[in-house]
N, C-alpha and C positions, 0 to 999 in steps of 0.2 A: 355517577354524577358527571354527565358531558355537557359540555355547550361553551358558550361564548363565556368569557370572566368566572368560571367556575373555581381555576386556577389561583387568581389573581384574589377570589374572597378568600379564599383557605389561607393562601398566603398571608393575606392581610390580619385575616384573626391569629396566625399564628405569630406574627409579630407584635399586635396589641398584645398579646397574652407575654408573649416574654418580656414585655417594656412594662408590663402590670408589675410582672415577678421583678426586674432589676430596680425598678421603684421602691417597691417594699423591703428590697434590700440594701437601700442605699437611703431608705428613713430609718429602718434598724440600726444600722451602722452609723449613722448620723447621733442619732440617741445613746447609742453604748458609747461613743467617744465624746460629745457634748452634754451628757444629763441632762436634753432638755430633746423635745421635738425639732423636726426641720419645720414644721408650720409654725412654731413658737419663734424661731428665730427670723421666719419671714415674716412677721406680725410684728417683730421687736423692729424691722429692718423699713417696714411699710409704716411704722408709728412715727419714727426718725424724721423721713421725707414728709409727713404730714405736717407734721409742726415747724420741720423748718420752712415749708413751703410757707405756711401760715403764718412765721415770723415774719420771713421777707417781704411777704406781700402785707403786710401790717407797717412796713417801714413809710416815711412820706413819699421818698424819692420812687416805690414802686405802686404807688395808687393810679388807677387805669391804667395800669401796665401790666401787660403780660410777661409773666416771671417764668423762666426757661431754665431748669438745671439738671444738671444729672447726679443722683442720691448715691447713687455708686461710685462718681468720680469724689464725691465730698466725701464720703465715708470713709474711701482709700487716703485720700489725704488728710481727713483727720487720726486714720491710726496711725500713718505713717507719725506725720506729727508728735503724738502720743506715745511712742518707741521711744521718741530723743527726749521726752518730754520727764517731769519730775514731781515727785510731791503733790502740792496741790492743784497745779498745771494739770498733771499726768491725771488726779484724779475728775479733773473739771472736764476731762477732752475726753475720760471713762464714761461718766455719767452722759454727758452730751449724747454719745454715742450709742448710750443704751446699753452698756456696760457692766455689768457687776463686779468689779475686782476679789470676788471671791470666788465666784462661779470661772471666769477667764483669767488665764496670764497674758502678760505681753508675748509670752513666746506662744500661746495661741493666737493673740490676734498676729503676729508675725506673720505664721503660717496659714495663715487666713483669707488677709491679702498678700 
């Protein structure tokens, strides 16, 4: 097999094929240490940012306005929050976040963000 970009396919399927394999390896490993899927957890993570999106824009102050946030900066700051946090606070700022306090500890979300 000669010619122009002959190289350059081989190559390239051989890099999709090992980002196939380190994926599959890295949702295994995601599920043996979390008991749940990494698509479970980006579904629990895309439900968060829907509703809060759909809170805010529900507010008065943001009708005909374009609502701008980042689901990832709010999440980080509400587990941080949720570390210092206690009791029914702690548990309010769990569930907000889509939390289960049986399934996670604070020393997972710690290590999380």
């Amino acid at each position: 097999m000669k010619g122009s970009g002959t190289r350059t396919k081989v190559l390239t399927r051989v890099m999709v094929s090992r980002s196939e394999v380190d994926l599959q390896r890295i949702k295994d490993e995601y599920k043996k240490k979390y008991r749940k899927t990494l698509y479970q957890d980006i579904l629990e993570n895309l439900n968060f940012a829907f509703h809060l999106h759909k809170h805010i824009s529900a507010l008065p102050d943001s009708q005909s306005k374009n609502v701008f946030f980042s689901p990832l900066s709010v999440s980080v700051a509400l587990a941080a929050l949720s570390l210092g946090a206690r009791g029914k606070t702690h548990q309010q700022l769990f569930e907000g976040l889509g939390f289960n306090g049986t399934d996670i500890t604070a020393e997972e979300v710690n290590q999380a963000f």
